[in-house]
C-alpha positions in Angstrom: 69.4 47.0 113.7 72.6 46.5 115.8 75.9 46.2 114.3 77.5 42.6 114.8 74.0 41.2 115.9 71.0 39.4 113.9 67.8 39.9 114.5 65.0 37.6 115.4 61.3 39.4 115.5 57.9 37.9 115.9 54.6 38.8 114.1 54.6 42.8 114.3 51.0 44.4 112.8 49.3 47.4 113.9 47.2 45.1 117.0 50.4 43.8 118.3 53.6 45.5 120.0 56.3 43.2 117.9 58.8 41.3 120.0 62.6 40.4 119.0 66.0 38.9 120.2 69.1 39.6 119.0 72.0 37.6 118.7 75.4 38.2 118.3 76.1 37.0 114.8 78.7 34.8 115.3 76.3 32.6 117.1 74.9 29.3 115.5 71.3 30.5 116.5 68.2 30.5 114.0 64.8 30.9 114.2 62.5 27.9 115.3 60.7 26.5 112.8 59.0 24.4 115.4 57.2 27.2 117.0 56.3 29.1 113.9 52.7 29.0 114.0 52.0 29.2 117.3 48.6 31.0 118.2 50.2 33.4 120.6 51.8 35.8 118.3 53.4 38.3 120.3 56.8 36.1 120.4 59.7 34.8 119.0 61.3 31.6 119.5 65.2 30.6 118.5 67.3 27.9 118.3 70.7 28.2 119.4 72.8 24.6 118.5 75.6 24.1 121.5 76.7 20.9 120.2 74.9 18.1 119.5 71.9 20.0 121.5 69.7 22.9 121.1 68.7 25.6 123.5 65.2 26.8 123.0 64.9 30.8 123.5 61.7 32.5 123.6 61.2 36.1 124.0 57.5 36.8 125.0 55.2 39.7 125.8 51.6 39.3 127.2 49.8 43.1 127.3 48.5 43.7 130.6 45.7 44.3 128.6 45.2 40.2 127.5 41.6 38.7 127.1 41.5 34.9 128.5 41.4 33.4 124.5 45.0 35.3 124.8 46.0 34.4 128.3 44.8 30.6 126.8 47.1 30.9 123.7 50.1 31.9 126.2 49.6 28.9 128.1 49.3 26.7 124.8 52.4 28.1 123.3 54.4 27.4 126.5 53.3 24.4 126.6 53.9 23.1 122.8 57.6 25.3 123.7 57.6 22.1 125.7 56.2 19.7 123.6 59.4 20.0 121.5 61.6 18.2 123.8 65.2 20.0 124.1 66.3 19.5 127.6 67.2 23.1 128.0 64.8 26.3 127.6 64.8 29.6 128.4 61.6 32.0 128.2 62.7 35.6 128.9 60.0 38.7 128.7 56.7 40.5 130.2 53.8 38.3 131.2 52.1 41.3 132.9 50.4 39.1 135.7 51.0 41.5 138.6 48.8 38.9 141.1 51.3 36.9 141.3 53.9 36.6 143.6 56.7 34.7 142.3 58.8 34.4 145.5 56.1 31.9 147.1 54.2 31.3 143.8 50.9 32.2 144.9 48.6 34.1 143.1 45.6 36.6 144.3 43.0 35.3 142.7 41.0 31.8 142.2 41.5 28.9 140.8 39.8 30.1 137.7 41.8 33.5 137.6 43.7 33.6 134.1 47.0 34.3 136.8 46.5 31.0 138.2 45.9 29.4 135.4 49.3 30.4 133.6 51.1 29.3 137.1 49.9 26.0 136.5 51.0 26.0 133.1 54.2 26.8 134.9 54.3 24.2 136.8 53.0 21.5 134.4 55.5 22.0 132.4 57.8 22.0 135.3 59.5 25.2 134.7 60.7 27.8 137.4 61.5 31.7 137.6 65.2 32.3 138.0 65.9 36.4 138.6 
């Protein structure tokens, strides 16, 4: 724990490396109910009210080490991240796909590579890499 933050951890088990966010706790954040049971477990999703609105946080780490029913889940839980609806999101963490480069957004592989498949997700749901 942190003094003067709260913190917000996904599933944590002896197959997983557990994932959190922390928050200062004068922040109106708390977890999202929304994203709960996602089948991607290794992240945590939060809701942060700023008005009237919500801003979707997810914190999310992939191992490098991923098998494609994984690397599917991933691309399912950004997705249904999606599916929610708030106009703003943010999706911090380590995806672990070192084929791709994000400064063109190619990736070295095919079009059946798990990489390109989670740039597509990407770009489906029309998100984009801010560093």
């Amino acid at each position: 724990m942190i003094p003067g933050y709260q913190c917000f951890s996904g599933a944590c088990n002896a197959s997983s490396r557990g994932i959190a966010i922390y928050a200062r706790q004068d922040l109106p954040i708390d977890y999202c109910n929304q994203m709960e049971n996602v089948a991607f477990k290794e992240s945590v999703w939060c809701d942060l009210r700023m008005g009237q609105e919500k801003l979707l946080i997810g914190a999310v780490y992939k191992s490098p080490s991923s098998d494609r029913d994984n690397h599917d889940k991933l691309n399912e839980c950004i997705s249904q991240a999606t599916s929610l609806g708030r106009g703003n999101v943010v999706i911090v963490g380590d995806f672990n796909f070192p084929e791709i480069d994000w400064s063109s957004w190619t990736v070295n592989g095919g079009e059946e590579h798990v990489a390109f498949k989670f740039v597509e997700c990407i770009r489906d749901n029309i998100y984009s890499n801010i560093f």
